[in-house]
One Martini backbone bead per residue (centre of mass of N, CA, C, O) as a GRO file, in nm:
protein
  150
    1UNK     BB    1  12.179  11.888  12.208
    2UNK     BB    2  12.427  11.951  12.213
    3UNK     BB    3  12.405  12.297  12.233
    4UNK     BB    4  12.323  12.286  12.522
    5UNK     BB    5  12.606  12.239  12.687
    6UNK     BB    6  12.752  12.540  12.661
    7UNK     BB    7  12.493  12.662  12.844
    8UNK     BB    8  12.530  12.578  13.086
    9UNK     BB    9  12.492  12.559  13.443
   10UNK     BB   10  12.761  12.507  13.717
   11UNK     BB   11  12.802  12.384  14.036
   12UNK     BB   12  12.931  12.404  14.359
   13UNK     BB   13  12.890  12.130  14.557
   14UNK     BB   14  12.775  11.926  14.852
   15UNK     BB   15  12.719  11.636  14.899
   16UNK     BB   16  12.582  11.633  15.189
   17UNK     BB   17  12.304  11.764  14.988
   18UNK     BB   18  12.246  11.513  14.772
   19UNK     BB   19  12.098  11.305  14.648
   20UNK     BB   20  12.159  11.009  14.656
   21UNK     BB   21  12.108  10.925  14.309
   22UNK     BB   22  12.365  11.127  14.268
   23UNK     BB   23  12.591  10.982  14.439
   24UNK     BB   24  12.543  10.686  14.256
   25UNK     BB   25  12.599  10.802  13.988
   26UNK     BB   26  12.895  10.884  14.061
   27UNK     BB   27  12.974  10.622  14.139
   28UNK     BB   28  12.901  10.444  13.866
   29UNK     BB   29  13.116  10.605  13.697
   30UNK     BB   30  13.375  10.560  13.842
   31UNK     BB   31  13.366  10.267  13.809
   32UNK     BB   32  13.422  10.281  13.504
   33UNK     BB   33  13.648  10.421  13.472
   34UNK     BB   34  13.863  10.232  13.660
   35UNK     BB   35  13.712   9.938  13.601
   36UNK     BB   36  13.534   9.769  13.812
   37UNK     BB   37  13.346   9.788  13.560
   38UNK     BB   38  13.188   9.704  13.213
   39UNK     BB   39  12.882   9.780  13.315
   40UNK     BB   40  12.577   9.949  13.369
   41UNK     BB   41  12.498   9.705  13.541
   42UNK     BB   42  12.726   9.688  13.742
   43UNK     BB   43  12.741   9.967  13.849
   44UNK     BB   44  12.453   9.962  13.975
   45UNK     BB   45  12.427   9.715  14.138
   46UNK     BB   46  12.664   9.815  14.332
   47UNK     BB   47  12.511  10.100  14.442
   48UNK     BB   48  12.181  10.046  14.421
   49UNK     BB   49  12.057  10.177  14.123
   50UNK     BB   50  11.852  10.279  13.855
   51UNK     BB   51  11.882  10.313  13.557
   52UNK     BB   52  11.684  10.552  13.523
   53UNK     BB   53  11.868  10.718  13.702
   54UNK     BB   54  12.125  10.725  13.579
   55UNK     BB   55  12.022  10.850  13.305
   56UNK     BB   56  11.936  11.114  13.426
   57UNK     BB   57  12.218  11.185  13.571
   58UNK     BB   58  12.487  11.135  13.415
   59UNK     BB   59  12.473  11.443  13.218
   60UNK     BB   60  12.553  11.607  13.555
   61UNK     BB   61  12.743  11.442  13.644
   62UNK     BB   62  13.078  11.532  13.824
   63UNK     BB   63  13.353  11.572  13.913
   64UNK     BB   64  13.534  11.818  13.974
   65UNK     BB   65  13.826  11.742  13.792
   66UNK     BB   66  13.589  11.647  13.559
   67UNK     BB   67  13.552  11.964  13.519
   68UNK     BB   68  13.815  12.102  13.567
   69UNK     BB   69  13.971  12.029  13.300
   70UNK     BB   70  14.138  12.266  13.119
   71UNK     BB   71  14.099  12.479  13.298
   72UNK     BB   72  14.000  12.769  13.480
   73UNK     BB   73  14.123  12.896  13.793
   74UNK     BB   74  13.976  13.076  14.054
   75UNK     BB   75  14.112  13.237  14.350
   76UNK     BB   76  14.036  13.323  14.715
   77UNK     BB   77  14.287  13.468  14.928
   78UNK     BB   78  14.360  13.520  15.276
   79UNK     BB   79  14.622  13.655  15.393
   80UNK     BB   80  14.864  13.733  15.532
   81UNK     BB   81  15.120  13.980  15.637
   82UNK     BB   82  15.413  13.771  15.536
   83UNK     BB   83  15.651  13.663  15.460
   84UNK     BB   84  15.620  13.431  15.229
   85UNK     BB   85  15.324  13.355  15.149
   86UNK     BB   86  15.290  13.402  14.864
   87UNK     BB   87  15.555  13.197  14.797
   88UNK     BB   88  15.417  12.933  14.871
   89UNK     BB   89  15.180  12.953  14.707
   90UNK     BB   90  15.315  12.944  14.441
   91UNK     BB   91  15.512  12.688  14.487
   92UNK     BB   92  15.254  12.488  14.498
   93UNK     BB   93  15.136  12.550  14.232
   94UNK     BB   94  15.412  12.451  14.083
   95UNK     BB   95  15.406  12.164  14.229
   96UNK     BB   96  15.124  12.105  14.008
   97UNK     BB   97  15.182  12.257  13.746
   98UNK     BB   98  15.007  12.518  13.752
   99UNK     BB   99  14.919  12.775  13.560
  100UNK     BB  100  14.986  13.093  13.571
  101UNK     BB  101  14.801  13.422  13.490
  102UNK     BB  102  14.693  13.545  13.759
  103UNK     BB  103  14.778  13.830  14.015
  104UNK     BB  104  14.556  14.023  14.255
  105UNK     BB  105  14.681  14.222  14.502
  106UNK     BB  106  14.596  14.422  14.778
  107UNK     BB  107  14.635  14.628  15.006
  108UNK     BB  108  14.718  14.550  15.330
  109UNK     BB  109  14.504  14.549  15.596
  110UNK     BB  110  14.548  14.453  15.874
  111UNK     BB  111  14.734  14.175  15.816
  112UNK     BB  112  14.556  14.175  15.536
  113UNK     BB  113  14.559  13.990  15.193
  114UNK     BB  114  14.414  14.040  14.919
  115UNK     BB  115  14.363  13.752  14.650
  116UNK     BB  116  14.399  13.670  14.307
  117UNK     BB  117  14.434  13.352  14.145
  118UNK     BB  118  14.475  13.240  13.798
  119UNK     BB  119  14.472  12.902  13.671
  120UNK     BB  120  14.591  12.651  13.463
  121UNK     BB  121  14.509  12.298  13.463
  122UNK     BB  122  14.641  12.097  13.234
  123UNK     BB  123  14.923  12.042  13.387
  124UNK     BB  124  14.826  11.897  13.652
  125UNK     BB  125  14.924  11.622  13.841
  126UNK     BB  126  14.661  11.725  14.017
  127UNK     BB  127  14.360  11.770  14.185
  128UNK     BB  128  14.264  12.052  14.284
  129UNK     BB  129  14.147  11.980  14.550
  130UNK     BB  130  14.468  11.910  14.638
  131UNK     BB  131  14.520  12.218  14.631
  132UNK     BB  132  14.356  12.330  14.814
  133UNK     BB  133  14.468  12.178  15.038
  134UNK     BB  134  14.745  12.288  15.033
  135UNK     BB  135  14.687  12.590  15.048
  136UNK     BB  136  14.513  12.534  15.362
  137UNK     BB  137  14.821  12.450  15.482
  138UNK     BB  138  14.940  12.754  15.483
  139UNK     BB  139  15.102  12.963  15.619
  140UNK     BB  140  14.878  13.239  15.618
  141UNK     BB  141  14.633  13.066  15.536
  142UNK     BB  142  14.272  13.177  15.600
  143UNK     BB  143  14.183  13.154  15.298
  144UNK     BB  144  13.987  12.955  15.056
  145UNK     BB  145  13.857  13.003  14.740
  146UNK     BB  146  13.621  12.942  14.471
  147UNK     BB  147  13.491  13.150  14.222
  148UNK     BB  148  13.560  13.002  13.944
  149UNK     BB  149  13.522  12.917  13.593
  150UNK     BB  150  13.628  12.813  13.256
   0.00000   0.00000   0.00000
């Protein structure tokens, strides 16, 4: 069973979408992590699941940032072509700590520079997730997607 784990395939997918069952598996686990109760009987019982859906689900379900720690993330960003706004994207990124491995920028088109920025988030401070909504908030940042993990 062990070797069946490296071959898995992972989707990022919208909470919003997924069926009950595997978002309160999401929550039982949640609650373990935390400390908030001591046994999986405990788990299910505060969010309402059946121990046999917990189990079902339990080994493919996990937050996006306990999904990516210690891995790479590229992400694909639309800025402006203004100055300073690469190098805010930049700055933000420093300032979670993650480490840049590459930077891919196009020549800019009618005001818009397409970028690709790979980082290695091993070292940093904050969930990915609140990285993505930092970048989200930088003026000149028109889109940001993830692409890849690795």
């Amino acid at each position: 069973m062990a070797g069946q784990n490296r071959n898995k395939d992972f989707l990022i997918v919208s909470k919003d979408i997924l069926p009950e069952a595997i978002l309160k598996t999401a929550q039982a686990k949640e609650l373990l992590v935390k400390g908030d109760v001591n046994t999986i009987n405990e788990a299910v019982d505060r969010v309402q699941l059946s121990r046999s859906a917990f189990y079902k689900y339990k080994d493919g379900v996990f937050p996006f940032y306990e999904a990516s720690r210690e891995k790479i993330i590229t992400f694909s960003l639309t800025l402006e072509n203004t100055a300073g706004v690469l190098s805010n994207v930049l700055n933000t990124i420093a300032r979670f700590k993650a480490n840049v491995l590459t930077i891919n920028q196009g020549i800019p088109l009618q005001g818009i520079a397409n970028v690709t920025i790979s980082v290695e988030n091993m070292g940093m401070v904050d969930i990915p997730e609140n990285l993505l909504s930092a970048l989200g908030e930088i003026d000149g940042v028109r889109k940001i997607e993830v692409i890849g993990q690795n």
